[in-house]
Backbone as CSV, one residue per row, in Angstrom:
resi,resn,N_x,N_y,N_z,CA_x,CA_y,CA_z,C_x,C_y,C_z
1,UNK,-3.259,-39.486,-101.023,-2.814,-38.177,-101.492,-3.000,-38.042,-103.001
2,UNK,-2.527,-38.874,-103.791,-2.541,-39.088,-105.254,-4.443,-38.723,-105.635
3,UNK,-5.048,-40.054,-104.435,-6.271,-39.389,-105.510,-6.800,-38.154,-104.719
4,UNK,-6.454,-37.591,-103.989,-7.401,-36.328,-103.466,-6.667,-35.544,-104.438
5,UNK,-5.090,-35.333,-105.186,-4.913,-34.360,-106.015,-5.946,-33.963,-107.642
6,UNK,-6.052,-35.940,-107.868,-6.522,-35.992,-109.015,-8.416,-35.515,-108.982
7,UNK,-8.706,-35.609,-107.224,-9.969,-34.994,-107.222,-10.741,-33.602,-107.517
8,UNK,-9.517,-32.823,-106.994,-9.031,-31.712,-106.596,-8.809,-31.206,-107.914
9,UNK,-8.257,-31.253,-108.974,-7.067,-30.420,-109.928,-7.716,-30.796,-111.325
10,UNK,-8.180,-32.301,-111.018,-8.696,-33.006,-112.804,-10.019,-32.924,-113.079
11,UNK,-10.650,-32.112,-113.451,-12.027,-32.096,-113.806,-12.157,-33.324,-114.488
12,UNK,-13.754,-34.011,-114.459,-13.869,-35.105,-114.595,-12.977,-36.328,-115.138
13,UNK,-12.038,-36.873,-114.238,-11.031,-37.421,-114.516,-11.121,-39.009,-114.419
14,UNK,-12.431,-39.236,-114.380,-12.894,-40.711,-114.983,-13.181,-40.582,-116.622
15,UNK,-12.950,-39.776,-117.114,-12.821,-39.666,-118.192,-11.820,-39.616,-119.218
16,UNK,-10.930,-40.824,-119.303,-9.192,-40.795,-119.568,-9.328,-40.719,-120.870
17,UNK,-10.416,-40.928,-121.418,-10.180,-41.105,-123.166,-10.325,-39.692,-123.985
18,UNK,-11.026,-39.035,-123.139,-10.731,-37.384,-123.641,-9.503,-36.598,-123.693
19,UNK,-9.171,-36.405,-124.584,-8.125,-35.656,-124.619,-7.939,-34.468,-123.749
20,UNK,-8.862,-33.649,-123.343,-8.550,-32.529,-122.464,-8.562,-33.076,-121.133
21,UNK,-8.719,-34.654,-120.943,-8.837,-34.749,-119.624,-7.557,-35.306,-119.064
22,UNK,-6.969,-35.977,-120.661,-5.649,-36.374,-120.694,-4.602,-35.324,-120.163
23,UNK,-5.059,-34.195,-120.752,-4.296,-33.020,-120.440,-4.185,-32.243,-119.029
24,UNK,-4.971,-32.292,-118.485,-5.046,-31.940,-117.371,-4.521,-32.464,-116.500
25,UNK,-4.463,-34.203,-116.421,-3.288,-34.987,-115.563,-2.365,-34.778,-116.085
26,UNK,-1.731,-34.117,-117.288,-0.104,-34.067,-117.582,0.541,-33.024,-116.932
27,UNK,-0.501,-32.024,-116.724,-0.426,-30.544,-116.510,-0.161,-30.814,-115.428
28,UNK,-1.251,-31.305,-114.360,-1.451,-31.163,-112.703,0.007,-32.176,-112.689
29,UNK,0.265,-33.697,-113.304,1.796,-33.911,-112.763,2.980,-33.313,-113.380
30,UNK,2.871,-32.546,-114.383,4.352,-32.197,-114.341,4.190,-30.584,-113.543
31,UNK,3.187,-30.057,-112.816,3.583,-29.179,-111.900,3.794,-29.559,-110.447
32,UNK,3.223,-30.959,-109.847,3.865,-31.815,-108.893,5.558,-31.891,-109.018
33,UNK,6.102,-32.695,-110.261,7.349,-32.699,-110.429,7.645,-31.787,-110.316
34,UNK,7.631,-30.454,-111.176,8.432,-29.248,-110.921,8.346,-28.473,-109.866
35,UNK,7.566,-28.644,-108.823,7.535,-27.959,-107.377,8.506,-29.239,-106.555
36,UNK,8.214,-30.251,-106.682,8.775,-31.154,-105.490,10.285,-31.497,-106.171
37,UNK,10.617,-31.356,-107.498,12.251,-31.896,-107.984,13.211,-30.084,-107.627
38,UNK,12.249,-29.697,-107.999,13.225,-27.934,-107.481,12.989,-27.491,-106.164
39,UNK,12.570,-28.296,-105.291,12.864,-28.535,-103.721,14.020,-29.240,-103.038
40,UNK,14.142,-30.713,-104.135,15.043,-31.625,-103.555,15.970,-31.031,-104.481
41,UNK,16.204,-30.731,-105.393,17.290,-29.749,-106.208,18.273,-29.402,-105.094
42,UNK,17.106,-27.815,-104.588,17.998,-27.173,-103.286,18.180,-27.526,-101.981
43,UNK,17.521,-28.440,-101.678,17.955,-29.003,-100.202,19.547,-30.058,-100.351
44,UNK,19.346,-30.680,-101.592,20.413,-31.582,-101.799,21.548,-30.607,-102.268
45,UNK,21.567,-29.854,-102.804,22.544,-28.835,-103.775,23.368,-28.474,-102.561
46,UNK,22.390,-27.904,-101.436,23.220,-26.991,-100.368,23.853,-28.052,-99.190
47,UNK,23.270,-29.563,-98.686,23.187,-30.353,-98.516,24.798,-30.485,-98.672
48,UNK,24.622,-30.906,-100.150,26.292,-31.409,-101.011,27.343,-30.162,-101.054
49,UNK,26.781,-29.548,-101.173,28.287,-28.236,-100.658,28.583,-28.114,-99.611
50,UNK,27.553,-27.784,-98.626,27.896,-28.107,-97.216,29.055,-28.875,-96.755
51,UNK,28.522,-30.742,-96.701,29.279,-31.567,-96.489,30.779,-31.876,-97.198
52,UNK,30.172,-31.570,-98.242,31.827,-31.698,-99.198,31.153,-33.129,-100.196
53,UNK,30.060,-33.469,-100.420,29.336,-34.668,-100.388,29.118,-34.928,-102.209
54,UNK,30.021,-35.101,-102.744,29.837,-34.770,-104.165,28.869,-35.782,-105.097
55,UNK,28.461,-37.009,-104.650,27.358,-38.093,-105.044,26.064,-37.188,-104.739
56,UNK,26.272,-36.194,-103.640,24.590,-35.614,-103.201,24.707,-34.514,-104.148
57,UNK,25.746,-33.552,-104.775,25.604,-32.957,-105.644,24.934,-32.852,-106.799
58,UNK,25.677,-34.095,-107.172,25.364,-35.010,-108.609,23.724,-35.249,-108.740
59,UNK,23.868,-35.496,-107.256,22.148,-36.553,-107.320,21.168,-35.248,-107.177
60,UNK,21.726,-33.701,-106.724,20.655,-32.888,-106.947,20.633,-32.401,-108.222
61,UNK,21.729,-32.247,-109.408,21.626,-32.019,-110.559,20.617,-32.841,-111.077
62,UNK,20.703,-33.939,-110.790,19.784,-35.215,-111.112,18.530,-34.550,-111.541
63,UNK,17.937,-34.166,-109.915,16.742,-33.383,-109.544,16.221,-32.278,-110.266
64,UNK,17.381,-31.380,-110.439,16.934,-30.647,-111.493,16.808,-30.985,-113.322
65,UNK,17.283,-31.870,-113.796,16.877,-32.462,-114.835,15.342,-32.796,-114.673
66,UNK,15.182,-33.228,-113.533,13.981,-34.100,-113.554,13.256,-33.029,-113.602
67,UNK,13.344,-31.936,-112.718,12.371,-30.711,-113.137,12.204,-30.101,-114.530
68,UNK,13.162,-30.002,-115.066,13.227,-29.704,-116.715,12.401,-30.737,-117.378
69,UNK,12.570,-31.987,-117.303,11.707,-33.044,-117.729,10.640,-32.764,-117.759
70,UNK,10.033,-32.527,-116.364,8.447,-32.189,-116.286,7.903,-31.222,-116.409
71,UNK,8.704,-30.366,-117.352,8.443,-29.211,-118.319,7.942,-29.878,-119.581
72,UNK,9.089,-30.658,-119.746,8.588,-31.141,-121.405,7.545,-32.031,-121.198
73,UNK,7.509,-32.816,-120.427,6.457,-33.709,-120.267,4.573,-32.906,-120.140
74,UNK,4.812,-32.206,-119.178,3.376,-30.590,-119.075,3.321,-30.354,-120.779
75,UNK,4.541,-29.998,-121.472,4.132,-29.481,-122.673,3.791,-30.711,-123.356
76,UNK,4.402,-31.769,-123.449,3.645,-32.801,-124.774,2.594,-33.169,-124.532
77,UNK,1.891,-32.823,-122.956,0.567,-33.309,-122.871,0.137,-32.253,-122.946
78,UNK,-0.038,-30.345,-123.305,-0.800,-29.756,-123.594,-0.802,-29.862,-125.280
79,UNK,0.394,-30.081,-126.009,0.182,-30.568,-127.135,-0.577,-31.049,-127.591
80,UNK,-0.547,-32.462,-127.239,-1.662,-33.859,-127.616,-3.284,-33.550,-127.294
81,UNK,-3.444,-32.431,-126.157,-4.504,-32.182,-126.058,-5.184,-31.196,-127.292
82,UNK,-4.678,-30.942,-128.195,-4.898,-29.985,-129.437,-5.712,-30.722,-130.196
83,UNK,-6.887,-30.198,-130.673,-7.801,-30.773,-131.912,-6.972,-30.683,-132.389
84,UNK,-7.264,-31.525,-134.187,-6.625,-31.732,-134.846,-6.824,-30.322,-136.187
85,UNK,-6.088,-30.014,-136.996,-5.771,-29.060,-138.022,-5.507,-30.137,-139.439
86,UNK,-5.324,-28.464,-140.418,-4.646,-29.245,-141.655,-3.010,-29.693,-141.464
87,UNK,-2.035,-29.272,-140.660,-0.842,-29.630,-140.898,-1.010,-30.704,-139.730
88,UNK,-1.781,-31.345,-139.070,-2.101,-32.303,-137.928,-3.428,-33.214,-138.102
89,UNK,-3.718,-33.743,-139.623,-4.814,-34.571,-139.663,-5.059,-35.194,-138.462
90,UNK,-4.689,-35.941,-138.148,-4.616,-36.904,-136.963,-4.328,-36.257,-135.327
91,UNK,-4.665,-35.058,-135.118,-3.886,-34.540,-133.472,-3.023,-34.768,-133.762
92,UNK,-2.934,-34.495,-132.352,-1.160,-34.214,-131.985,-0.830,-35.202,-130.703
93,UNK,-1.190,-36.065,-130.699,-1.619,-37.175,-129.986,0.066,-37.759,-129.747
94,UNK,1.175,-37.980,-130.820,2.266,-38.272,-131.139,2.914,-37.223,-129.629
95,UNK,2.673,-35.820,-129.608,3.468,-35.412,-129.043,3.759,-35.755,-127.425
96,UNK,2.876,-36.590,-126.996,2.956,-37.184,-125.484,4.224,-38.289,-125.873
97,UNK,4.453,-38.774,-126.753,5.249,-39.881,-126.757,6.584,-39.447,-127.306
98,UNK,6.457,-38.056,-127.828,7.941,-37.762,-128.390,8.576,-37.185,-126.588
99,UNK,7.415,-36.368,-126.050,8.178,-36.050,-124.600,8.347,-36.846,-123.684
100,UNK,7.732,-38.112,-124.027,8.629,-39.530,-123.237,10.271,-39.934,-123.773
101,UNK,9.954,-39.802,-125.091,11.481,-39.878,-125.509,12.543,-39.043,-125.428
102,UNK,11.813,-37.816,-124.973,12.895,-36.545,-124.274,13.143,-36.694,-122.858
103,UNK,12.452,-37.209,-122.512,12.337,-37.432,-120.983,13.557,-38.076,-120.540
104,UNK,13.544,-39.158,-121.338,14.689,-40.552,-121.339,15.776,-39.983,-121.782
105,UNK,15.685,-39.248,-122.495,17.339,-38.721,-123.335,17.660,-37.763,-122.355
106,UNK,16.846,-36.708,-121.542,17.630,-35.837,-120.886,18.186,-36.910,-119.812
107,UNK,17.799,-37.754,-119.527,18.148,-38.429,-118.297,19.548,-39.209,-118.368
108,UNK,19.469,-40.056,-119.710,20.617,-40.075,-120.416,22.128,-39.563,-119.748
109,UNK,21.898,-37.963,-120.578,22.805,-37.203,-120.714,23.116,-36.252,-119.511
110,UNK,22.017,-36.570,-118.181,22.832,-36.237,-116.691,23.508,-37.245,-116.539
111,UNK,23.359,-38.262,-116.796,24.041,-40.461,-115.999,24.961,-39.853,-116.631
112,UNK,25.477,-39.381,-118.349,27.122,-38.959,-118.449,27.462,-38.152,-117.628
113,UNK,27.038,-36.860,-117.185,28.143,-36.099,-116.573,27.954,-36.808,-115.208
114,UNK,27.550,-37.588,-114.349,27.220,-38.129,-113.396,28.422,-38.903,-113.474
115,UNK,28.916,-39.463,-114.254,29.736,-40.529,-114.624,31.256,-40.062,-114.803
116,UNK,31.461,-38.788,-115.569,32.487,-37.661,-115.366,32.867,-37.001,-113.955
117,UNK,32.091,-37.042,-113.055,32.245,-36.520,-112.282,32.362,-37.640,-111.360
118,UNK,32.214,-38.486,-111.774,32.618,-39.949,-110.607,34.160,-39.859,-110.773
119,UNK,34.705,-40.493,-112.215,35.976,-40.565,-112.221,36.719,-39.451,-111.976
120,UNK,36.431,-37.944,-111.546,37.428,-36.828,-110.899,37.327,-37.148,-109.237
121,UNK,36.122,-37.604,-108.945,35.853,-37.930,-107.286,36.516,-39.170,-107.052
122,UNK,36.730,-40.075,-108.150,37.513,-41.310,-107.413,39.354,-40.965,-107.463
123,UNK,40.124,-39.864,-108.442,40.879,-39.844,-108.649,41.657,-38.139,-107.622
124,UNK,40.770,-37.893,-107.251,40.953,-37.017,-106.054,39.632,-36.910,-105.253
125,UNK,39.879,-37.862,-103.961,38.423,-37.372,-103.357,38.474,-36.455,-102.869
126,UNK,36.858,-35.595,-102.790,36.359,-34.688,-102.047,36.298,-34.902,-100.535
127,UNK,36.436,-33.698,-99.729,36.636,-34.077,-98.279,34.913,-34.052,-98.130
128,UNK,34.391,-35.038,-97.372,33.177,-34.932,-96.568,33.582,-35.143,-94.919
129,UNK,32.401,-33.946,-94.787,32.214,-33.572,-93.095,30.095,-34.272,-93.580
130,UNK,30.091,-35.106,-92.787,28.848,-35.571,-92.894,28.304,-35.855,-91.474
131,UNK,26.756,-35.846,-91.163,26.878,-36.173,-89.856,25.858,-37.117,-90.220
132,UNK,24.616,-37.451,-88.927,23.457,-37.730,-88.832,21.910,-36.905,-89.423
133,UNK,22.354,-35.947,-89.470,21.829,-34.586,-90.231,21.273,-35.154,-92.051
134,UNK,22.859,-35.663,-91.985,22.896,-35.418,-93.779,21.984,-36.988,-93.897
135,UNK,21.806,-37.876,-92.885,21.230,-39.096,-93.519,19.964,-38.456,-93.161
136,UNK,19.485,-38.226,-92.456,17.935,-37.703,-92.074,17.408,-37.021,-93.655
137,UNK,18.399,-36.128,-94.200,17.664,-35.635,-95.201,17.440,-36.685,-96.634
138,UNK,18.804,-37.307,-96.602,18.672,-38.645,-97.628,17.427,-39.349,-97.682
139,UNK,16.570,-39.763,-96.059,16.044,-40.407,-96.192,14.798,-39.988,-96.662
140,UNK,14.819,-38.294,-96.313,13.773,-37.605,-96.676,13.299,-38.106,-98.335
141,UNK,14.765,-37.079,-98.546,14.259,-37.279,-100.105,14.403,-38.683,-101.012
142,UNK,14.869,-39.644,-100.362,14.443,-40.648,-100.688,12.443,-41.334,-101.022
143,UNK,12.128,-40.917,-99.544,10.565,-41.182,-99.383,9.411,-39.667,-100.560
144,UNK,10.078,-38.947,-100.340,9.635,-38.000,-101.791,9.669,-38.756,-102.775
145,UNK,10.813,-39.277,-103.156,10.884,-39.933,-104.586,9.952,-41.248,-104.855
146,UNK,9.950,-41.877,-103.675,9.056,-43.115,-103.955,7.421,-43.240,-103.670
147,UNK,7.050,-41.433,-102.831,5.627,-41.152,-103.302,5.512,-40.532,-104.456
148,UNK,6.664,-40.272,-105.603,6.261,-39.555,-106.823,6.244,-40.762,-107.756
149,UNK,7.458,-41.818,-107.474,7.084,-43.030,-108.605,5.799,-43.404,-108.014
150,UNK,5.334,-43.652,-107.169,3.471,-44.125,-107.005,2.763,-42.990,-107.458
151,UNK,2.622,-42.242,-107.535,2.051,-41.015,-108.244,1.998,-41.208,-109.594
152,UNK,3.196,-41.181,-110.322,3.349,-41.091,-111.437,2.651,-42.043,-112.099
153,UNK,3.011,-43.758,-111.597,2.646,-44.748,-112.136,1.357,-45.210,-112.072
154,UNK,0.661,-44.359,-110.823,-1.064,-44.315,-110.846,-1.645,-43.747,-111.872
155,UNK,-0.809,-42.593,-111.690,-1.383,-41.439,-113.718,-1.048,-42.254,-115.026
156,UNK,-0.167,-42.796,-115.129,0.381,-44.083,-116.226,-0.395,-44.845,-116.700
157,UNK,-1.107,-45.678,-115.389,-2.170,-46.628,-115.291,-3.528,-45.673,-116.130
158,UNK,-3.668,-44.857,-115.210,-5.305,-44.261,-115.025,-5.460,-43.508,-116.933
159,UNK,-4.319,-43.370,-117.249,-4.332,-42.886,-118.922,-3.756,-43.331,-119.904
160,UNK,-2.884,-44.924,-119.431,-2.451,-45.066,-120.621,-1.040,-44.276,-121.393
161,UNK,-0.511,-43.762,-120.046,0.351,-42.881,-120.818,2.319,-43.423,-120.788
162,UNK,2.742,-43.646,-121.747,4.315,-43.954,-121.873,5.033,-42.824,-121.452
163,UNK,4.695,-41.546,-121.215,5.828,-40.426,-120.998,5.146,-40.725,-119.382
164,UNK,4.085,-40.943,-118.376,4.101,-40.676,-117.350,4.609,-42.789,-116.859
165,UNK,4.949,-43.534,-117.499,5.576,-44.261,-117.191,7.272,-44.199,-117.119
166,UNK,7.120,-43.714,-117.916,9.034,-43.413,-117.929,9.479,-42.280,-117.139
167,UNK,8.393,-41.478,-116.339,8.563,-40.515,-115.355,8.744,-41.263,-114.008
168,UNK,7.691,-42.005,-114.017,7.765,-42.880,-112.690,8.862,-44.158,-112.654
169,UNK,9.404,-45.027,-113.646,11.004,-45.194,-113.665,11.771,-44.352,-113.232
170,UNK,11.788,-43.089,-113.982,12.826,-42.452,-113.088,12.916,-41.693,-111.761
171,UNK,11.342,-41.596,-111.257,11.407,-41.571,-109.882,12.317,-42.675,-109.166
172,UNK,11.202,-43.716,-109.790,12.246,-45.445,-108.663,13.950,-45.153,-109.094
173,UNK,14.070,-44.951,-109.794,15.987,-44.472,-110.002,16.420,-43.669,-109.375
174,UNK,15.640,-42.598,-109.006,16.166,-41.765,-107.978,16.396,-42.197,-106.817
175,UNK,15.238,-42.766,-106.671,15.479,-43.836,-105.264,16.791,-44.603,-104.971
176,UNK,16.712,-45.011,-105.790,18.463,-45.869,-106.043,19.842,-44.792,-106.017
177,UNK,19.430,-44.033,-106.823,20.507,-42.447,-107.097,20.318,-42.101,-105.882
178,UNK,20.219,-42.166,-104.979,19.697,-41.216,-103.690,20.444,-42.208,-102.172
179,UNK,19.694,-43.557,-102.831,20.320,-44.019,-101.756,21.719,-45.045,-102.075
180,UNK,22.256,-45.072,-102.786,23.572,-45.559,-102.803,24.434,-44.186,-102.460
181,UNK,24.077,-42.642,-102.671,24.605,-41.798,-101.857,24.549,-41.997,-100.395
182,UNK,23.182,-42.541,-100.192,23.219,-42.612,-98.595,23.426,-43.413,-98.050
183,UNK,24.139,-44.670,-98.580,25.152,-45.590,-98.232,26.328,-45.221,-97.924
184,UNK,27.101,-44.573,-99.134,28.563,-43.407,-99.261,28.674,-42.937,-97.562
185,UNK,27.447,-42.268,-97.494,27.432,-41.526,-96.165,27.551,-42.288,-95.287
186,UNK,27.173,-43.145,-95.063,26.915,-43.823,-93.956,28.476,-44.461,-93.784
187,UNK,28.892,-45.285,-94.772,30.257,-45.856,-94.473,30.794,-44.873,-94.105
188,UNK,30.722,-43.453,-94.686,32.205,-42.236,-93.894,31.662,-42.373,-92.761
189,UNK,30.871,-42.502,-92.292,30.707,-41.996,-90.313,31.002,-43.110,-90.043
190,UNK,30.334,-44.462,-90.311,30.809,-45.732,-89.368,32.220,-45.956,-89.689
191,UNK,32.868,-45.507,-91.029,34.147,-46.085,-91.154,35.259,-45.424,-91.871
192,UNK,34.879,-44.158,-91.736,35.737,-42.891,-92.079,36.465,-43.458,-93.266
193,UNK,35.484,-44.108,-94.227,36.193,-44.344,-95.403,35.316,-43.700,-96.768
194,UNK,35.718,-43.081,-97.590,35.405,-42.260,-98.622,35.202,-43.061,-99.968
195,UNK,33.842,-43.114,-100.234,33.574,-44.489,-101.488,32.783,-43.397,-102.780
196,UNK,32.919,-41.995,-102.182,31.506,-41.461,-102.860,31.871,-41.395,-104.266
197,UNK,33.240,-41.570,-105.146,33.365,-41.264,-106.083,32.673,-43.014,-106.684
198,UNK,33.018,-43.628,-106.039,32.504,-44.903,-106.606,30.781,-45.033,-106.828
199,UNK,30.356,-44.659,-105.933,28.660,-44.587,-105.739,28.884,-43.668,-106.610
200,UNK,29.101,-42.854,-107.186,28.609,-42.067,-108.444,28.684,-42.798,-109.531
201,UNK,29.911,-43.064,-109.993,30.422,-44.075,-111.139,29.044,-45.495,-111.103
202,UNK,28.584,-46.114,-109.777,27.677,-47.090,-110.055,26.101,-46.584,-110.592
203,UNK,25.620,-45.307,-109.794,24.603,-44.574,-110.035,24.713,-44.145,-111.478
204,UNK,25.621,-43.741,-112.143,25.621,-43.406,-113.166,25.456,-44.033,-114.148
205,UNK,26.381,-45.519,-114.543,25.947,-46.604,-115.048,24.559,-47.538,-114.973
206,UNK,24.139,-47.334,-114.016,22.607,-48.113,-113.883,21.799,-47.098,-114.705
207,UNK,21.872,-45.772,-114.125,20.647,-44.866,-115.078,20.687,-45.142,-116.228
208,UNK,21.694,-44.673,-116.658,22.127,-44.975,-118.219,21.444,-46.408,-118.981
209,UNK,21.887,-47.368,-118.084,20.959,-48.523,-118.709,19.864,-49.048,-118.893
210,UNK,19.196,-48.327,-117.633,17.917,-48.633,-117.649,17.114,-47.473,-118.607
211,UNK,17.692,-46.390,-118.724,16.952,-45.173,-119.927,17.282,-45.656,-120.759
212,UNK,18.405,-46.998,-121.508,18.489,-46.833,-122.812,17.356,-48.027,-122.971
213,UNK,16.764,-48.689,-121.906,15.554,-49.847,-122.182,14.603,-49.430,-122.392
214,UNK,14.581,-48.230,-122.051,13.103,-47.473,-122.501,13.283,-46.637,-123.262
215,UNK,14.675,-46.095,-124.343,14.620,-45.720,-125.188,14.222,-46.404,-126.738
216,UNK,15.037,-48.059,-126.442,14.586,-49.059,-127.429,13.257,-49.962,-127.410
217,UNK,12.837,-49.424,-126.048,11.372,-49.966,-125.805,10.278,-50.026,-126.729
């Protein structure tokens, strides 16, 4: 799938050292991200209200960060694709790597409220009505997330790029964000016991740590 997109969308895209060709894989993946993260956004959003499921909430806010991300990420690679000027001797080559470092900071600053919203869910839980339903979709968007970290990290490879590596980290985190919710779930049906404020509080702390390794990276 990955390479029929890049066949499809990247004009000559054996050509990674060109800057406009650079640009064109930033473009074609951060409009992948922003169609497929503002999908799992609303399937999980309605998903988590539904059930009463407040880790699947969290984890679709997630989703929508990640779509905002791959806004900034589309823009620092139409940036960098800019000849260079007088106030830009050198391109703008810098700006792919400042929207890796935005990338990481928005991600950041969902793991806090992710983390706020753990300790109100552990100190009054939310009622979940969950069935077999709600894991089917977990697993869905689980397998979304881990064909976008292979996606991502193929474009990473194929250009050299630090903002589409730290995209595809936080795919594989989602993965994790996604399914320690769908653990939560699973214990309420086998054991009608309510952990989800905790699976937030752990999801939240891992993101956080692993974005601040690639912030000091």
């Amino acid at each position: 799938m990955t390479a029929l997109i890049i066949r499809l969308f990247v004009k000559d895209s054996d050509k990674v050292r060109d800057p406009e060709v650079r640009q064109r894989y930033g473009v074609v993946a951060g409009l992948v991200g922003i169609v497929l993260n503002i999908c799992l956004t609303v399937f999980k959003n309605v998903t988590g209200l539904i059930t009463g499921t407040m880790s699947i909430v969290a984890d679709s806010v997630n989703n929508l960060s990640d779509a905002t991300s791959s806004i900034v990420t589309m823009v620092g690679f139409k940036m960098s694709g800019k000849p260079a000027d007088r106030e830009h001797p050198y391109g703008h080559g810098r700006a792919e790597y400042i929207a890796g470092f935005v990338v990481a900071a928005a991600v950041i600053a969902i793991a806090l409220e992710l983390f706020k919203t753990s300790i109100s869910n552990i100190i009054k839980p939310s009622y979940m009505d969950v069935s077999i339903a709600t894991i089917v979709i977990l697993v869905v968007a689980i397998c979304v997330k881990m064909w976008m970290f292979l996606f991502y990290g193929n474009i990473s490879k194929r250009i050299s790029s630090k903002a589409m590596k730290a995209t595809a980290l936080d795919s594989r985190n989602d993965c994790i964000t996604t399914g320690v919710a769908l653990i939560s779930v699973i214990i309420k049906i086998a054991f009608d016991i309510n952990i989800d404020g905790y699976a937030c509080m752990i999801v939240s702390l891992f993101v956080i740590y692993v974005r601040l390794l690639v912030l000091v990276a």
